[in-house]
N, C-alpha and C positions, 0 to 999 in steps of 0.2 A: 781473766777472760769471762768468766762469769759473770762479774757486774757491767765486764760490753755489755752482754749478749741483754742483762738485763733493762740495759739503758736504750740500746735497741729496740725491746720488745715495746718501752716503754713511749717512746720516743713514735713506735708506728701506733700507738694505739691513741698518743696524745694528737698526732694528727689526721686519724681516725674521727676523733671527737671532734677536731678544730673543722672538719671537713662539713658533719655533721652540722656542725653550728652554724656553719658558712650557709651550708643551703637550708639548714629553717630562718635565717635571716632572710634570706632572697626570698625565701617564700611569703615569709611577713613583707616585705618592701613589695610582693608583688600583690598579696592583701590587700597591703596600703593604697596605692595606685589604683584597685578595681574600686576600695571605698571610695576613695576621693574622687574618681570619676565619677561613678552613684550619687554621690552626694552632689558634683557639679550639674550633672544632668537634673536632678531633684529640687535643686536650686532655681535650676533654669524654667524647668515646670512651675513650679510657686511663684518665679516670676512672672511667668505669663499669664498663670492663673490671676496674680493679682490686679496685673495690668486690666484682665479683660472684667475681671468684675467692677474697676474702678468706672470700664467705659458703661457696661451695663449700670451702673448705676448713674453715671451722667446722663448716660441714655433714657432711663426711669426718672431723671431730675427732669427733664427737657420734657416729656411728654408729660407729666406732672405738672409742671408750670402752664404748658400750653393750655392743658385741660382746663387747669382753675382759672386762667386768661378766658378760656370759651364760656366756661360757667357764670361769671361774671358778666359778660357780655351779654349774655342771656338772660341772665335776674336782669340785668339794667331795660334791658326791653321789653321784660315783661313788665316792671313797674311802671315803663314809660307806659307802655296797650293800652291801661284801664282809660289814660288821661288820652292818648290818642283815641280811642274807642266812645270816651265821655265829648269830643270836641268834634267827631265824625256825627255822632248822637245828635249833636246842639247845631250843627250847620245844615242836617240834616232835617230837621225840626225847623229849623229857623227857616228853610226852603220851602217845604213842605204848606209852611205858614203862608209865608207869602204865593203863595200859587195858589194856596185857597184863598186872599185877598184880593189878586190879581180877578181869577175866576167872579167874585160875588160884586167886584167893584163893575168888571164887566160885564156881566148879566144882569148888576141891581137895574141900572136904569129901564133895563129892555123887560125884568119884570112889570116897571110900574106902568108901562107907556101902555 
């Protein structure tokens, strides 16, 4: 009777422990699950974050190009200026010319008369 009682004692104590064990498993599976969620959510964030800086930076590619598109356009017009500026100059002169021709051709005779 004695080694019942001690198989007994033995027996509540071994599923005492298995009990025990049982719920720090659950607790580690339920660990698990809040990591994994954490980490799905964290995931999700680094996705988005990636996303949005790949537009940001499309975005900085785009206005980037455009810029150096305008700045270009703008040397090209200013190198054109001098030559339009040099041809406004000489049509200007050359006009200029002729109306004091014009002028001295029609006044020489009425000088000499």
């Amino acid at each position: 009777h004695v080694n019942d009682d001690n198989n007994q004692i033995n027996d509540v104590e071994v599923d005492s422990e298995l009990l025990e064990l049982e719920t720090a498993l659950n607790d580690i599976e339920k660990a698990m699950d809040k990591i994994e969620s954490q980490n799905s959510s964290i995931q999700t964030k680094l996705r988005d974050l990636l996303e949005s800086n790949k537009q940001m930076a499309k975005e900085f590619t785009d206005i980037r190009r455009g810029m150096t598109s305008k700045f270009k356009e703008v040397t090209q017009r200013l190198e054109e200026t001098p030559g339009i500026a040099h041809d406004l100059a000489a049509v200007t002169s050359n006009t200029l010319s002729k109306i004091e021709q014009d002028m001295s051709s029609a006044n020489g005779p009425n000088d000499y008369e």
